[in-house]
C-alpha atoms as an extended CHARMM CRD file, in Angstrom:
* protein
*
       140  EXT
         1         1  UNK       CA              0.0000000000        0.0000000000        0.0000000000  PROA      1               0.0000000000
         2         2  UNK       CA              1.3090000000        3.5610000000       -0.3970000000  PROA      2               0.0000000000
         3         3  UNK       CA             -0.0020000000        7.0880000000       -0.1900000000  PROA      3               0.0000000000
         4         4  UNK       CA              0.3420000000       10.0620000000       -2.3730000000  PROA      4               0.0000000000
         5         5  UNK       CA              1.7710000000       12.9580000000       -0.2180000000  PROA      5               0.0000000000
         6         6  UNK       CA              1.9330000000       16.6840000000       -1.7540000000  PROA      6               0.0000000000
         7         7  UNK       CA              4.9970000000       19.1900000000        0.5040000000  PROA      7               0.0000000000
         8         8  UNK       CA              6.6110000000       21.8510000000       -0.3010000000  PROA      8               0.0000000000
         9         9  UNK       CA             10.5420000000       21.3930000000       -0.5390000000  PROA      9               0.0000000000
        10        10  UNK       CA             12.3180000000       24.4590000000       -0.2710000000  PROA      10              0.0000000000
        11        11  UNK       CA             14.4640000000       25.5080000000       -3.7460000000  PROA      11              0.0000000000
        12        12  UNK       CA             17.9390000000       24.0760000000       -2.5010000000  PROA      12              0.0000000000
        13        13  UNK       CA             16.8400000000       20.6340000000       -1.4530000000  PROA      13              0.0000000000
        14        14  UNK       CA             14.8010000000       19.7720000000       -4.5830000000  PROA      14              0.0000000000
        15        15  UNK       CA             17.7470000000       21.2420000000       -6.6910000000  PROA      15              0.0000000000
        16        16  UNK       CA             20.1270000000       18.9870000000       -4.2850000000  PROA      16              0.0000000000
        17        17  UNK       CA             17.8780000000       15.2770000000       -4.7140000000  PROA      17              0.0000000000
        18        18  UNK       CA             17.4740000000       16.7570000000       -8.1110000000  PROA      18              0.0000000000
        19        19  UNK       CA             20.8490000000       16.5160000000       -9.2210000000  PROA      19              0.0000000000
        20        20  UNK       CA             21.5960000000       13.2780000000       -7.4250000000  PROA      20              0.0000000000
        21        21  UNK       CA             18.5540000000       11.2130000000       -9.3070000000  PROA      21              0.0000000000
        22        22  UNK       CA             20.8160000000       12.8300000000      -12.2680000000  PROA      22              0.0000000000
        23        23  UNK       CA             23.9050000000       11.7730000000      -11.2640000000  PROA      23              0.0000000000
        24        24  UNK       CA             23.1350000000        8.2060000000       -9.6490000000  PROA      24              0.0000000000
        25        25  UNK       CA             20.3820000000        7.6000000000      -12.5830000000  PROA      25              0.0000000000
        26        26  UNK       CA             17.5890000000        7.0460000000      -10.2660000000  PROA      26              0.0000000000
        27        27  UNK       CA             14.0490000000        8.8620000000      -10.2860000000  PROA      27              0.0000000000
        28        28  UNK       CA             13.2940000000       11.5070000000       -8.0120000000  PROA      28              0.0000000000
        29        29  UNK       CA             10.8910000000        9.5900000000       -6.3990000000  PROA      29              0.0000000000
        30        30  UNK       CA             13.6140000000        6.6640000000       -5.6420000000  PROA      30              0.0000000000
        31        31  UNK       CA             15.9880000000        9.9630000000       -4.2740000000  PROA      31              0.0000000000
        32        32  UNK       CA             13.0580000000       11.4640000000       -2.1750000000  PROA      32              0.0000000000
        33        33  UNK       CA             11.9910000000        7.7020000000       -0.8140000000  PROA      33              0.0000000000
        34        34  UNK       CA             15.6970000000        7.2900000000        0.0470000000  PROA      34              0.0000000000
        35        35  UNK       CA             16.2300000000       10.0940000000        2.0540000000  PROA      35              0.0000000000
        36        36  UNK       CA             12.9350000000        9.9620000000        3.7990000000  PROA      36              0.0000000000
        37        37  UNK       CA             13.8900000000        6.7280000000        4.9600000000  PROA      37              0.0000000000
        38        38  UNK       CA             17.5730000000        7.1870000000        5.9800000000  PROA      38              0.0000000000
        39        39  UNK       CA             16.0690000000       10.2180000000        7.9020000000  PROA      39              0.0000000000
        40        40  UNK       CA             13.4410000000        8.0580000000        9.3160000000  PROA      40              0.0000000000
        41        41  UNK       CA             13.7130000000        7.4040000000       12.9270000000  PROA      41              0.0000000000
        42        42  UNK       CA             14.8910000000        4.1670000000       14.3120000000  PROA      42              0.0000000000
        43        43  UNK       CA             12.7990000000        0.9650000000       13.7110000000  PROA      43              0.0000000000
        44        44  UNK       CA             12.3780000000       -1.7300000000       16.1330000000  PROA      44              0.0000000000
        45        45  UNK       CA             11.3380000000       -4.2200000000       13.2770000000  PROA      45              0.0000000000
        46        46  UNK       CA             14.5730000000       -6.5260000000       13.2150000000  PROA      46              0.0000000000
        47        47  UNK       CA             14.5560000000       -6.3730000000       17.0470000000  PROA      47              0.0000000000
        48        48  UNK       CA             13.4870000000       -9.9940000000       18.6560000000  PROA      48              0.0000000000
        49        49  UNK       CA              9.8430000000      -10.4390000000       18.9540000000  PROA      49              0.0000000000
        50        50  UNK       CA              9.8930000000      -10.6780000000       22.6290000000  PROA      50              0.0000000000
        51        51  UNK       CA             11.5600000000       -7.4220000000       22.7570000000  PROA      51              0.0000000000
        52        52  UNK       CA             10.0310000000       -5.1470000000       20.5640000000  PROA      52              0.0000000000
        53        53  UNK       CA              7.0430000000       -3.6810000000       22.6530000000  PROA      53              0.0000000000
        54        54  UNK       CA              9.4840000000       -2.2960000000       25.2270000000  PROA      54              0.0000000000
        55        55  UNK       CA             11.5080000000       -1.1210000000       22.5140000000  PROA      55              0.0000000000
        56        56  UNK       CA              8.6010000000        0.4700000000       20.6160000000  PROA      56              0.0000000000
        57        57  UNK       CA              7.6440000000        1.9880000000       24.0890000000  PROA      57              0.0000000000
        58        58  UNK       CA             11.0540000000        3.7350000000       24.3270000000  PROA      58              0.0000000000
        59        59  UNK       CA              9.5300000000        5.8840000000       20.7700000000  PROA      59              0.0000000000
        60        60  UNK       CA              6.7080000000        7.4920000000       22.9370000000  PROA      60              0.0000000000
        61        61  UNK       CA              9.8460000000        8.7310000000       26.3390000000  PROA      61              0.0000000000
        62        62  UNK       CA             10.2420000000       12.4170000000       25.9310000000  PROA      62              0.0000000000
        63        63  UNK       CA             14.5290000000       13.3220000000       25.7430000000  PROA      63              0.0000000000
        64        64  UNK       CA             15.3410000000       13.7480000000       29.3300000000  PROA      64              0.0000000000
        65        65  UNK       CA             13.8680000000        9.6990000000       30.0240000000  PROA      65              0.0000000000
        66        66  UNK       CA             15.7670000000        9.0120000000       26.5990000000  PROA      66              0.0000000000
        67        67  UNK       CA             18.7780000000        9.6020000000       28.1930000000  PROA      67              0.0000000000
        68        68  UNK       CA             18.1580000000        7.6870000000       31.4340000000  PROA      68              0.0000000000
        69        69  UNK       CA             17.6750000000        5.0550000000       29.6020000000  PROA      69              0.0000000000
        70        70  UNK       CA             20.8380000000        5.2450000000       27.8780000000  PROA      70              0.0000000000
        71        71  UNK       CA             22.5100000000        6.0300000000       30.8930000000  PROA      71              0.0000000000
        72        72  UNK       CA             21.2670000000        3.1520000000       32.9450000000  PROA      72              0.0000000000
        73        73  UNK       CA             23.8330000000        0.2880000000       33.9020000000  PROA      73              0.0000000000
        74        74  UNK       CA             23.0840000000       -3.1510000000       35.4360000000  PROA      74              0.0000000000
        75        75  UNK       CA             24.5480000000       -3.2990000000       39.0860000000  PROA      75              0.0000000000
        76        76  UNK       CA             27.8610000000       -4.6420000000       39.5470000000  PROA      76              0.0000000000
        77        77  UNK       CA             26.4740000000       -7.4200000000       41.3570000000  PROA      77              0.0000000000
        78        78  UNK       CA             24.6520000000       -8.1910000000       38.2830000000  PROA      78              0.0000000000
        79        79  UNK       CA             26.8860000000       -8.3860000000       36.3570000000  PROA      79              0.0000000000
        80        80  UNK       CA             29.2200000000      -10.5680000000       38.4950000000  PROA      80              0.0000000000
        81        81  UNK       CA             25.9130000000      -13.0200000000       38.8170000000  PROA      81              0.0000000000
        82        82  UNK       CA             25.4450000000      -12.8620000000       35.2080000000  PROA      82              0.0000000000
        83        83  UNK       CA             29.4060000000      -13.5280000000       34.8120000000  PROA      83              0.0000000000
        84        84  UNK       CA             29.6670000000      -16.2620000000       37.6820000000  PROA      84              0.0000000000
        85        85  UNK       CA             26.3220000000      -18.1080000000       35.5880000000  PROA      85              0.0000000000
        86        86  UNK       CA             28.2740000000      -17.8760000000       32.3630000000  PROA      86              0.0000000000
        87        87  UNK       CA             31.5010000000      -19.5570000000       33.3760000000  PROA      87              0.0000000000
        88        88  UNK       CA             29.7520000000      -22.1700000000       34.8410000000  PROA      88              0.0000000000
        89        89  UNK       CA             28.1610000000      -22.7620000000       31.7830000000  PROA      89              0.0000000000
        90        90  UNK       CA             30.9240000000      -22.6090000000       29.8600000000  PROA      90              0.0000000000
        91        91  UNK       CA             32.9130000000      -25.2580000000       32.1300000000  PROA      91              0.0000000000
        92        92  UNK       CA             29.9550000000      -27.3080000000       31.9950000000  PROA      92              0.0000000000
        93        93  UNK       CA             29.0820000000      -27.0050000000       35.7560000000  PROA      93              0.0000000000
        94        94  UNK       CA             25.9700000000      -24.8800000000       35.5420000000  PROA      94              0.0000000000
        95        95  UNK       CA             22.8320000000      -26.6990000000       37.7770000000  PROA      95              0.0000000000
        96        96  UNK       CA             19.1170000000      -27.0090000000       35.7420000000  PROA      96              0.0000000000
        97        97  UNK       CA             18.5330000000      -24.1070000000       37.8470000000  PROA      97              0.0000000000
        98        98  UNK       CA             21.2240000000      -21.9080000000       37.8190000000  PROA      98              0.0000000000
        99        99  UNK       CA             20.7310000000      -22.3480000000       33.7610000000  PROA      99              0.0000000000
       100       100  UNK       CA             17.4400000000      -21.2200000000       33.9110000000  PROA      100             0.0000000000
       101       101  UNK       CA             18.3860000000      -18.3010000000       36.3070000000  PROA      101             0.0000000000
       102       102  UNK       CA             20.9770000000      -17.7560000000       33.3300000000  PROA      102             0.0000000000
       103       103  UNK       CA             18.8090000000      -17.7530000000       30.6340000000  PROA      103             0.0000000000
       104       104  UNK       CA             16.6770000000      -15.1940000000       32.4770000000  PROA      104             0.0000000000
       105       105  UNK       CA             19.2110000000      -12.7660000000       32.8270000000  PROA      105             0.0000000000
       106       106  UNK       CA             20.3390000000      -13.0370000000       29.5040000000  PROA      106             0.0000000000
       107       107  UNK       CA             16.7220000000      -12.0410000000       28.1150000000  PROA      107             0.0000000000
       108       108  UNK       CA             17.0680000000       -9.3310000000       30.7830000000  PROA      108             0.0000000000
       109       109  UNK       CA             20.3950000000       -7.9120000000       29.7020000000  PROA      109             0.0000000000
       110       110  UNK       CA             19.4970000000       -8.3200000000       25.9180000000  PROA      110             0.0000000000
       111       111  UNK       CA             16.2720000000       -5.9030000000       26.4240000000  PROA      111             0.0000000000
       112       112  UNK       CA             18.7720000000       -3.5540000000       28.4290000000  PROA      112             0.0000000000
       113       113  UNK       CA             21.3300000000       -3.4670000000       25.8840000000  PROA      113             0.0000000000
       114       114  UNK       CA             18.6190000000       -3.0730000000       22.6630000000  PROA      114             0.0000000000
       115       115  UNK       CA             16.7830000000       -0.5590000000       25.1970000000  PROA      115             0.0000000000
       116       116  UNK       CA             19.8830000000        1.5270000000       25.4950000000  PROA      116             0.0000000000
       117       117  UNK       CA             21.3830000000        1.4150000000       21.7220000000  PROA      117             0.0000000000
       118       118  UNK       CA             17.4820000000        2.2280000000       20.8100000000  PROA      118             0.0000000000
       119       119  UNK       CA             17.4660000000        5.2670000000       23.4160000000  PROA      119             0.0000000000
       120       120  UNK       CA             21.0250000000        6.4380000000       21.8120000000  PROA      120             0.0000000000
       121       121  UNK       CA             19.3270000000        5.8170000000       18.4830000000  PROA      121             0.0000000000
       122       122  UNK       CA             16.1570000000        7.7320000000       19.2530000000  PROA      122             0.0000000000
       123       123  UNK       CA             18.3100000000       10.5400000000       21.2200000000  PROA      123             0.0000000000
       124       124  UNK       CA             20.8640000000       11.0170000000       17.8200000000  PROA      124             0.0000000000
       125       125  UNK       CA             18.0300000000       11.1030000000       15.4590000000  PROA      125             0.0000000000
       126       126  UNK       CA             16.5980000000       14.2350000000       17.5660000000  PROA      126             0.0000000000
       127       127  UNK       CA             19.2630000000       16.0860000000       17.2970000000  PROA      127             0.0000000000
       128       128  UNK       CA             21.4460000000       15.4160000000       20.1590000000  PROA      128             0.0000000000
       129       129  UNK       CA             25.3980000000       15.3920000000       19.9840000000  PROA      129             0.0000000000
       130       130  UNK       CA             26.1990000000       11.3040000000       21.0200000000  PROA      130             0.0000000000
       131       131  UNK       CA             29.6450000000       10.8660000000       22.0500000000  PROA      131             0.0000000000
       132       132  UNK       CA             32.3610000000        9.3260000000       20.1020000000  PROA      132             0.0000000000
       133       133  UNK       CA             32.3860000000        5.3710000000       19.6230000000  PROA      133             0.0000000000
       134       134  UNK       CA             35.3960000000        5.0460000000       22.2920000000  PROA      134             0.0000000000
       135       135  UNK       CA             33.2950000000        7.1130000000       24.5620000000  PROA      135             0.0000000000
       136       136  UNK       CA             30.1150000000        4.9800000000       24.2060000000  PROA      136             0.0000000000
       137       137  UNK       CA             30.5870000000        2.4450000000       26.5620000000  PROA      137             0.0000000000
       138       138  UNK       CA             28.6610000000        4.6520000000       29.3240000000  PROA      138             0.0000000000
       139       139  UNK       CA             25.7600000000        4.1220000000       27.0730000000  PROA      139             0.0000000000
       140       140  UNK       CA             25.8400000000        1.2850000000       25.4140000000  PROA      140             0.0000000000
């Protein structure tokens, strides 16, 4: 399905998207479609199914919860649990237990790390200056 939609594109851009349907040999409408999409906000569509409602909800968070969300950081005892759980696993001495207690805080860690690189996502696509890639790790 699509949708006929009638804007007004000031002189510059349509000269710009203009001239690169000339130079790439695509239509306009290809050109405009492209750059309506690669300015699109971020999509949650390749995100697991079990995830993507809390990652869709993260669309509707004004900036200021945006960026507690990309701020936030598992505890260090957490992350020690989480750590402990996969060595065991790894050497083959996890319990039936401790592997599902595992499994759960992988799904849980999973929807914090999506939630957070969604957040950053969301956050960069609304203007806001994101740190360098070897500053990131606070967020992501």
């Amino acid at each position: 399905m699509s949708r006929t939609v009638t804007l007004q594109l000031p002189e510059d851009l349509y000269l710009r998207l203009q001239q690169a349907a000339r130079a790439t040999k695509q239509s306009l409408e290809d050109i405009f479609l492209r750059a309506i999409n690669v300015g699109n906000p971020p999509g949650w569509d390749d995100v697991p199914a079990e995830f993507q409602a809390d990652i869709a909800a993260l669309d509707r968070l004004d900036d200021t919860a945006l960026w507690r969300v990309a701020r936030s950081k598992k505890t260090e005892a957490a992350v020690s649990d989480y750590q402990q759980l996969l060595d065991k696993n790894a050497d083959g001495t996890i319990s039936k237990e401790e592997s599902r207690k595992l499994n759960g805080l992988r799904a849980e860690f999973d929807r914090c790390m999506l939630s957070k690189a969604h957040a950053v996502a969301l956050l960069r696509w609304r203007g806001h200056s994101i740190p360098p890639a070897d500053k990131l790790q606070d967020y992501v």
